[in-house]
C-alpha positions in Angstrom: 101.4 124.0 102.0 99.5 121.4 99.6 98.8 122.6 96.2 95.8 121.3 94.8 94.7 121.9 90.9 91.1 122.4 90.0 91.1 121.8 86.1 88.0 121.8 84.1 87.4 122.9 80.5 83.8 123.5 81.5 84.2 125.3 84.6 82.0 125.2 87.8 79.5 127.3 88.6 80.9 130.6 90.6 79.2 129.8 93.9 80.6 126.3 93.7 84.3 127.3 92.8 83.6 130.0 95.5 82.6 127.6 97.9 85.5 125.1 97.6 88.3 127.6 97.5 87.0 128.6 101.1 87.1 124.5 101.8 90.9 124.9 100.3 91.6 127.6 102.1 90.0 126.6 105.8 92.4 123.4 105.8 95.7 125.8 104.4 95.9 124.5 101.1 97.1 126.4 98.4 94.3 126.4 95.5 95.1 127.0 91.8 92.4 127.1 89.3 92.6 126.3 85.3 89.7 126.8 83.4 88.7 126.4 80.0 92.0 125.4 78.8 92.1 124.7 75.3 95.7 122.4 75.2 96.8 119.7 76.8 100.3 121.3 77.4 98.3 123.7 79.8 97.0 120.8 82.0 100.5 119.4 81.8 102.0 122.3 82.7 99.9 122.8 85.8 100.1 119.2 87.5 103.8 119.2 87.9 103.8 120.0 91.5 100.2 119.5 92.6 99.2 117.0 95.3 95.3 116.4 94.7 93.7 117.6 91.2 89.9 117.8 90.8 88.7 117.7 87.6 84.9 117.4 85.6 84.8 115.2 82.4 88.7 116.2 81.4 91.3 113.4 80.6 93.9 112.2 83.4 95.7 109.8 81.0 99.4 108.2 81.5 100.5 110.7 80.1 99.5 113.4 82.8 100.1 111.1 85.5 103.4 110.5 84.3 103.7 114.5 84.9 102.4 115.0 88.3 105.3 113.2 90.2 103.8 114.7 93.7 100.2 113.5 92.3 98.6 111.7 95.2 94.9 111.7 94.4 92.8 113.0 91.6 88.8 113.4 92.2 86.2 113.5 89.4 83.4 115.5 90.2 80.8 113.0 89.2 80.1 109.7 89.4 81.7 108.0 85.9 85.2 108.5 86.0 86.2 106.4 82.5 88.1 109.8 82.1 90.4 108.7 84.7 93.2 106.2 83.4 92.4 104.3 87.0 95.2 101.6 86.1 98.1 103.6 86.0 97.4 105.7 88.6 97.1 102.6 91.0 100.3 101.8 89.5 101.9 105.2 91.0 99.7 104.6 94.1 97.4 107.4 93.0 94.1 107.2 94.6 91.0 108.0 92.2 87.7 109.1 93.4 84.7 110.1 92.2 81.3 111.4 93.8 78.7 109.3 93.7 75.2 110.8 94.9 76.2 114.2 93.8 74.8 114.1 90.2 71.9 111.9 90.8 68.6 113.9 91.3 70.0 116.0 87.7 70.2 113.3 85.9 67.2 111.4 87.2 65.2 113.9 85.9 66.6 114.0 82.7 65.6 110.8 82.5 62.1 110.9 82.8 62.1 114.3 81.3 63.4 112.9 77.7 60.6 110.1 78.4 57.9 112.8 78.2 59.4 114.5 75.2 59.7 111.1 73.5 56.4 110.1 74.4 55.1 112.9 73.1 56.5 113.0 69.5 58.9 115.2 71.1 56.2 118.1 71.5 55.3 118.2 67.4 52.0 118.9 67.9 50.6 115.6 67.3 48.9 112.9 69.6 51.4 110.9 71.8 51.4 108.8 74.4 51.3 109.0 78.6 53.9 107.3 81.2 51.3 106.3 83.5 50.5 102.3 83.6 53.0 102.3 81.6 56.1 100.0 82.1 59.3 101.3 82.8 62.8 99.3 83.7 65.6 100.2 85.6 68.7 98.6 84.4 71.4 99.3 87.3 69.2 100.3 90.6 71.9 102.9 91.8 71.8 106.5 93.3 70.5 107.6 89.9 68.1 104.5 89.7 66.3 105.0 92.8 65.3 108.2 91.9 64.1 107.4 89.0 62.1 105.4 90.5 60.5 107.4 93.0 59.6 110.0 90.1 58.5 107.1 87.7 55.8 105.7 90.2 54.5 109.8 91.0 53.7 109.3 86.9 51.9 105.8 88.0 54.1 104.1 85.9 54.7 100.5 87.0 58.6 100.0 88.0 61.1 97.0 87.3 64.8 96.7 88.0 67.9 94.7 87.3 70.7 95.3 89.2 73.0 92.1 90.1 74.8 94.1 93.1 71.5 94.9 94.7 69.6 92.9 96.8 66.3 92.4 95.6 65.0 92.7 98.8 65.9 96.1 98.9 64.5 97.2 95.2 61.4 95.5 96.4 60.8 97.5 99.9 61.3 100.7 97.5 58.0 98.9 95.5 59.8 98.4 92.7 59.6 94.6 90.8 63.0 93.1 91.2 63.9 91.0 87.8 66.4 88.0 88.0 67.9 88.8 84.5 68.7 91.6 82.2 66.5 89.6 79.9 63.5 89.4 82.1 63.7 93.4 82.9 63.9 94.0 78.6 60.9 92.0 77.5 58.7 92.8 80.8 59.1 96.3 80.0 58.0 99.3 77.4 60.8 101.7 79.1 64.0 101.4 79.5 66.2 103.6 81.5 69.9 102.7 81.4 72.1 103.8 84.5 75.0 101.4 84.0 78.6 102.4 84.2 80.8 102.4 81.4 83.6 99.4 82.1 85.1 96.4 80.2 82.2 93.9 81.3 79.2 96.7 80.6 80.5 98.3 76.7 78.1 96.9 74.0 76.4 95.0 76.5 73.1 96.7 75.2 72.8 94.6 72.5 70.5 93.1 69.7 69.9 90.3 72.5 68.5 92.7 75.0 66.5 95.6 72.5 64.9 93.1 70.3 63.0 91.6 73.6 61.1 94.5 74.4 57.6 94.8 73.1 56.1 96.8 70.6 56.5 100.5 70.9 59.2 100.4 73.3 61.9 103.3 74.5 65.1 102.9 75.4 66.3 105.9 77.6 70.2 106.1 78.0 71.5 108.7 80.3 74.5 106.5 81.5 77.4 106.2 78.4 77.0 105.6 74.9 79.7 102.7 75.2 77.3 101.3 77.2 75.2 101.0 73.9 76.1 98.5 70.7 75.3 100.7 68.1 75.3 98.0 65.7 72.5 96.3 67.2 70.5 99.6 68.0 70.6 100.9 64.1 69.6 97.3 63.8 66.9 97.6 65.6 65.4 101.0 65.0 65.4 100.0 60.9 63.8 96.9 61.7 60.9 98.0 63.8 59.5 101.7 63.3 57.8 101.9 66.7 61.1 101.3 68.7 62.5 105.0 69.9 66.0 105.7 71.4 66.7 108.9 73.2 69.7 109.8 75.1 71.7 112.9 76.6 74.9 112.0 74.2 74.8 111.5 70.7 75.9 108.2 69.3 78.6 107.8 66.8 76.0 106.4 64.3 73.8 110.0 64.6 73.9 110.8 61.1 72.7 107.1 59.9 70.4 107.3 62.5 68.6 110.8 61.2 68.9 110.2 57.5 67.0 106.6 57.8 64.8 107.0 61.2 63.0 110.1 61.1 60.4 110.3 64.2 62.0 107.8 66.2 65.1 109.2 68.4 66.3 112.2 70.1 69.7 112.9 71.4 71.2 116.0 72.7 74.5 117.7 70.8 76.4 117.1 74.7 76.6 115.0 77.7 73.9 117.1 80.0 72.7 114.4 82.9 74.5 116.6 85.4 74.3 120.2 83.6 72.3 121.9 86.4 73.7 124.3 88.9 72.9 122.2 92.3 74.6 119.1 90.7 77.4 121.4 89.8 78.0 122.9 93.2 77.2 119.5 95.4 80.0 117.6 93.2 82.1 120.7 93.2 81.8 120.5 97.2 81.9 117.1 97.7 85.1 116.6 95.7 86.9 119.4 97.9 85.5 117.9 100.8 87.0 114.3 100.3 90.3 115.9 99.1 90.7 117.4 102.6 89.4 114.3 104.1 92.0 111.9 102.2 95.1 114.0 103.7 93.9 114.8 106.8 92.0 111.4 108.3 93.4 109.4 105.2 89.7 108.3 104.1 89.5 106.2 101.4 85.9 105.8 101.4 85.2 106.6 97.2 87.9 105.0 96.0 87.6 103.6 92.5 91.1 102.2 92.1 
């Protein structure tokens, strides 16, 4: 019988850990759940003899890999998977997969839900601004993007994306403006929504280059990674110019520079919360048991990441 680990320090919701021990236990696998685990020794201990884990924003390092010597695939429930040490495990012909799609109305709706708190001196009482004819950017026109932009254009905002990997034919059909360069997207545009992943070629990309192209009173909305972001250049930028704003679901390492000398101009949440809603928590949750069963049983490989 397969054993297959679900770890998560933040556990899933009941129905969806309900719902994929009956996935488990329809294909005969054996299912063993650790939750809120406080050491790494715990996660250790419980991968030694486990074929498939499925884990949430926990660390699968060397280290663990080196463990789990029956380790054939490890799943994140969600779509970035920088948790994952995805070299190794290719090393030890691990397979890593994430779920792409399963996150993507939550966080989409994050997205333009901090643009409305934002925009509207994050409900202080005083006069703020609308979304609509306003412009708003997609950097990365993804599962998360394209959502975005369905919502964004409901608001009457007008809608512009980069995305390199995506035909511009195919941003365009959706009615969206399809920008040759990141440049072009960051000074056509007074939003900003980031939906990048974070990898060696995308950290710090958002940089001084990029921010200090967009016109006056500009936001930039980043509910991708903060590596994604050069902090440098955004401190830069936000003591430079007063009516520049920054809002994100993750707090950036420079938070407490940030609040001590830019009052009125940011807002950041104390934890990652894109996909902190109980659909995206059961569809990931489901979709990860899914593709586990899937993987040993018609050997799919379709969400590979390694």
């Amino acid at each position: 019988m397969r054993k297959i680990l679900v770890a998560t320090q933040k556990p899933f919701a009941s129905e969806a850990t309900t719902k994929i021990s009956k996935i488990f236990e329809k294909a005969g696998y054996n299912l063993i759940i650790l939750e809120k685990y406080q050491e790494k020794s715990d996660l250790i201990t419980a991968v030694e003899s486990v074929e498939a884990i499925i884990v949430r924003s926990d660390i699968i390092d060397a280290e663990v890999l080196e463990v789990a010597r029956n380790l054939k695939i490890v799943v994140r429930a969600g779509a970035g998977y920088d948790n994952i040490d995805c070299k190794t495990a290719a090393e030890k012909d691990i397979v890593v997969m994430n779920t792409p799609g399963q996150n993507s109305n939550a966080v989409a709706e994050l997205a333009i839900g901090l643009m409305v708190y934002i925009s509207r001196g994050c409900f202080n009482g005083k006069s703020g601004n609308e979304l609509k004819g306003k412009k708003l950017g997609i950097h990365a026109y993804g599962y998360v993007g394209r959502i975005v932009a369905a919502i964004a254009k409901g608001f009457g905002m007008n809608v512009f994306a980069f995305d390199p990997f995506i035909n511009a034919v195919i941003i365009e059909n959706d009615g969206v403006k399809a920008c040759k360069t990141a440049e072009e997207l960051y000074s056509s545009c007074n939003y900003i929504s980031l939906h990048i992943p974070a990898n060696e070629k995308t950290k710090e990309s958002i940089n001084y280059n990029l921010l200090s192209r967009m016109p006056e009173n500009s936001i930039l909305i980043n509910t991708a990674r903060k590596e994604v972001i050069c902090e440098k250049s955004l401190l830069r930028i936000l003591l430079e110019r007063p009516d520049f704003k920054y809002v994100s679901d993750i707090e950036p390492d420079c938070k407490n520079e940030i609040i001590e000398k830019c009052e009125g101009q940011y807002f950041f949440t104390p934890n990652k919360m894109g996909a902190q809603t109980a659909e995206a928590n059961i569809n990931a949750g489901i979709a990860a048991a899914e593709q586990i069963v899937n993987f040993f049983e018609n050997n799919d490989i379709t969400f590979k990441v390694n």
